[in-house]
C-alpha positions as CSV (number, residue, x, y, z in Angstrom):
1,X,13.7,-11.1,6.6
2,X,14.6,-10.1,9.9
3,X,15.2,-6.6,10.9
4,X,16.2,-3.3,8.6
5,X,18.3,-3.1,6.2
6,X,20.6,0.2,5.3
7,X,20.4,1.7,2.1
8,X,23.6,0.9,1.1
9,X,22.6,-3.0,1.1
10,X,19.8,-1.9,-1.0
11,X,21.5,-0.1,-3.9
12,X,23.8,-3.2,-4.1
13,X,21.1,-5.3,-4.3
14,X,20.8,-7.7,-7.3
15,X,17.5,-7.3,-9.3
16,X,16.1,-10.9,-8.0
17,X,16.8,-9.8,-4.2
18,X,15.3,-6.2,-4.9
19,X,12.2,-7.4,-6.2
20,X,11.9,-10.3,-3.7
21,X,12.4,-8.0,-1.2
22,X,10.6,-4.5,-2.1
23,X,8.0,-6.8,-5.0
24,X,5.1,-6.2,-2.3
25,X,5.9,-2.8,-1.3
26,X,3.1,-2.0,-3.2
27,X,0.9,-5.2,-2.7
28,X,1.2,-7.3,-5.6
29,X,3.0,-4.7,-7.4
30,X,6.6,-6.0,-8.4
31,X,6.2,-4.1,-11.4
32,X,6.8,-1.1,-9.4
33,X,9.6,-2.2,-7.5
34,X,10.9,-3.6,-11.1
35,X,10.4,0.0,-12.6
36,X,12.6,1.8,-9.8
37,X,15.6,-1.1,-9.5
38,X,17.7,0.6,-12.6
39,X,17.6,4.5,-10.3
40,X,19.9,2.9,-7.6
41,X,21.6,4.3,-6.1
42,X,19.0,5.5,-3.7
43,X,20.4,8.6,-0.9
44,X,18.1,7.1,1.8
45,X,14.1,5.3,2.0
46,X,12.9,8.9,1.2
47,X,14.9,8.8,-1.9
48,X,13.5,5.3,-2.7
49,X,9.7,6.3,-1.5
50,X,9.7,9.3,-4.2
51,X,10.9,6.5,-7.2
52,X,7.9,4.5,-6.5
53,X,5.5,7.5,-5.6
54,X,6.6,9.3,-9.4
55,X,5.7,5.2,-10.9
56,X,2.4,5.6,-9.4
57,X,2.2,9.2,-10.4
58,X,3.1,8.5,-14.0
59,X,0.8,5.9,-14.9
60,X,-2.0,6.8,-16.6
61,X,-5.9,6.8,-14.9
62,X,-6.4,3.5,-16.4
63,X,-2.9,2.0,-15.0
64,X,-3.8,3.9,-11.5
65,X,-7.1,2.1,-11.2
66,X,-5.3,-1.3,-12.4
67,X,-3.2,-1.1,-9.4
68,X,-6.0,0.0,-7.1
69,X,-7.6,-3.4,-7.9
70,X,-4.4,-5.1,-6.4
71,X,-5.9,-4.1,-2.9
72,X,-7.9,-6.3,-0.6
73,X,-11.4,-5.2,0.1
74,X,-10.6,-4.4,4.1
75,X,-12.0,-6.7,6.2
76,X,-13.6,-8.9,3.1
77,X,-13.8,-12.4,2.2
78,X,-10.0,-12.6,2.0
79,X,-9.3,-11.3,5.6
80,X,-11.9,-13.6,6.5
81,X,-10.1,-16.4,5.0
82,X,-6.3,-15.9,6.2
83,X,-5.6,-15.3,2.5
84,X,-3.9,-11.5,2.7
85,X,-0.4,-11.0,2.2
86,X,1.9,-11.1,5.6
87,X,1.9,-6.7,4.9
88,X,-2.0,-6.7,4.6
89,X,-2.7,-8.5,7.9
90,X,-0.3,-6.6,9.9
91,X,-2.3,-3.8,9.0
92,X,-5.6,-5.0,9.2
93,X,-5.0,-5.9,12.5
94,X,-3.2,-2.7,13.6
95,X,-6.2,-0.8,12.4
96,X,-8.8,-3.1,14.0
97,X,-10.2,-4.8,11.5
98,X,-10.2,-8.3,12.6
99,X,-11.8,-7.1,15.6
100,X,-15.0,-5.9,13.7
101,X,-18.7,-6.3,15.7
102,X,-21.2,-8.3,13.4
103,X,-23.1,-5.0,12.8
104,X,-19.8,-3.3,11.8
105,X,-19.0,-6.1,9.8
106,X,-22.1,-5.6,8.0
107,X,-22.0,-1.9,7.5
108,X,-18.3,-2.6,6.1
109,X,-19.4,-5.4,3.4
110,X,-22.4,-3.5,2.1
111,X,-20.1,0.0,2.1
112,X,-17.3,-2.2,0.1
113,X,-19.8,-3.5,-2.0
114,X,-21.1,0.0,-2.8
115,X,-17.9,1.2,-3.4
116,X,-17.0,-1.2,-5.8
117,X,-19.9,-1.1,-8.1
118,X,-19.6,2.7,-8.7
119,X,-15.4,2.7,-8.8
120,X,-15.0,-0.7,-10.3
121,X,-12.2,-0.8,-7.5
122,X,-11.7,-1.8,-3.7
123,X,-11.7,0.8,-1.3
124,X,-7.7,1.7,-0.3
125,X,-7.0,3.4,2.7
126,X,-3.9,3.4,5.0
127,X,-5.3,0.9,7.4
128,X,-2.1,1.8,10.0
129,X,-2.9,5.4,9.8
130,X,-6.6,4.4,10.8
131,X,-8.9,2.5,12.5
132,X,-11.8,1.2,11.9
133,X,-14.3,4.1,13.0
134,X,-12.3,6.1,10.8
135,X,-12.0,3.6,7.9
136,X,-15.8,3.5,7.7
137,X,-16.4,6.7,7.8
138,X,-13.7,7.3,5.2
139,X,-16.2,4.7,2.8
140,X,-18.8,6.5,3.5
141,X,-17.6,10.0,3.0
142,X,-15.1,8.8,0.0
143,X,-18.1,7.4,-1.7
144,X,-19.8,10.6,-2.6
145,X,-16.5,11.4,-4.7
146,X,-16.3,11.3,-8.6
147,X,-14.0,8.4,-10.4
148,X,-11.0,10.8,-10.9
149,X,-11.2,12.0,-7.7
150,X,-11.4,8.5,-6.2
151,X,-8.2,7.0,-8.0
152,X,-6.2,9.9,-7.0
153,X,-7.1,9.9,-3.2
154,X,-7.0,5.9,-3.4
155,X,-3.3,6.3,-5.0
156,X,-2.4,9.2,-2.5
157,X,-3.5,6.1,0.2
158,X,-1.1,3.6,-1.8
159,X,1.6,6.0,-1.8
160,X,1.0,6.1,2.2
161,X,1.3,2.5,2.9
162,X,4.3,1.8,0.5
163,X,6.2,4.5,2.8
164,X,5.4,2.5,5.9
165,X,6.3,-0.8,4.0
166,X,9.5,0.8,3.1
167,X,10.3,2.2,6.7
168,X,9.7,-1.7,7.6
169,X,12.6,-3.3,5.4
170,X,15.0,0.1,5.4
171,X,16.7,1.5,8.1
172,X,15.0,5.4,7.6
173,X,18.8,6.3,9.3
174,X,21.1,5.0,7.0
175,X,22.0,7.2,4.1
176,X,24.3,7.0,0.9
177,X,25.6,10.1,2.9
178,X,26.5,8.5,6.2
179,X,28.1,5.8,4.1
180,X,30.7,7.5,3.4
């Protein structure tokens, strides 16, 4: 897909296009996108950001840590191997990550590792909001957290990067209002 679309294409989207399109918004997620199609019309991306961000809220701890599991480790063996979603490499490159020293490398699999045996979850952070200094200090510092505490800042992070997925597929000026 090539440039932004308005909002107006998106609330006449068919259900195939709107998950093909918005399925990844939250990665590996359609079920999100799936659970917001039926609340079209959307004003604006705002409108449409707050219909995934109340999905995520709703589901329960067990559901939140589910989709926290959809999330790469940053900078992990799927990085490594070119196997992240066209979204995910964007941002692990905007934040650095590919770009890692051997030491911080290191430092980044055995904080990852840590962080997944005591959350039973990959790290999430909004890599595009970050770089990498910051995302490992953000593993160390989130790693002193409790579980509950942990899914909710991880989903507060998801909620993050489905906004800047959504501002890259809609037009953030285009409005139901401007339509007409």
């Amino acid at each position: 897909m090539s440039g932004q679309i308005s909002i107006s294409e998106v609330n006449r989207m068919p259900y195939e296009e709107f998950i093909s399109i918005f399925g990844n918004v939250v990665e590996h997620c359609s079920l999100c996108a799936a659970a917001v199609w039926r609340q079209r019309p959307f004003n604006d991306v705002n409108h449409l950001h707050e219909a995934m961000s109340t999905f995520l809220d709703q589901q329960p701890l067990a559901g939140k840590e589910g989709l926290l599991r959809l999330y790469p480790d940053l900078a992990g063996k799927l990085a490594q191997s070119g196997g992240l979603t066209s979204d995910s490499t964007k941002e692990h490159k905007s934040a650095g990550l590919f770009d890692l020293t051997e030491k911080e490398r290191q430092q980044m699999h055995i904080l990852n590792q840590e962080y997944a045996y005591k959350f039973g979850f990959p790290f999430v952070i909004c890599a595009r909001e970050n770089k990498k200094e910051a995302i490992l200090k953000g593993l160390e510092t989130r790693l002193k957290n409790n579980s509950e505490e942990e899914v909710l800042t991880g989903v507060a992070e998801v909620k993050k990067i489905c906004r800047l997925r959504l501002l890259d597929i809609v037009d953030p000026s285009s409005s139901t209002k401007s339509a007409l």
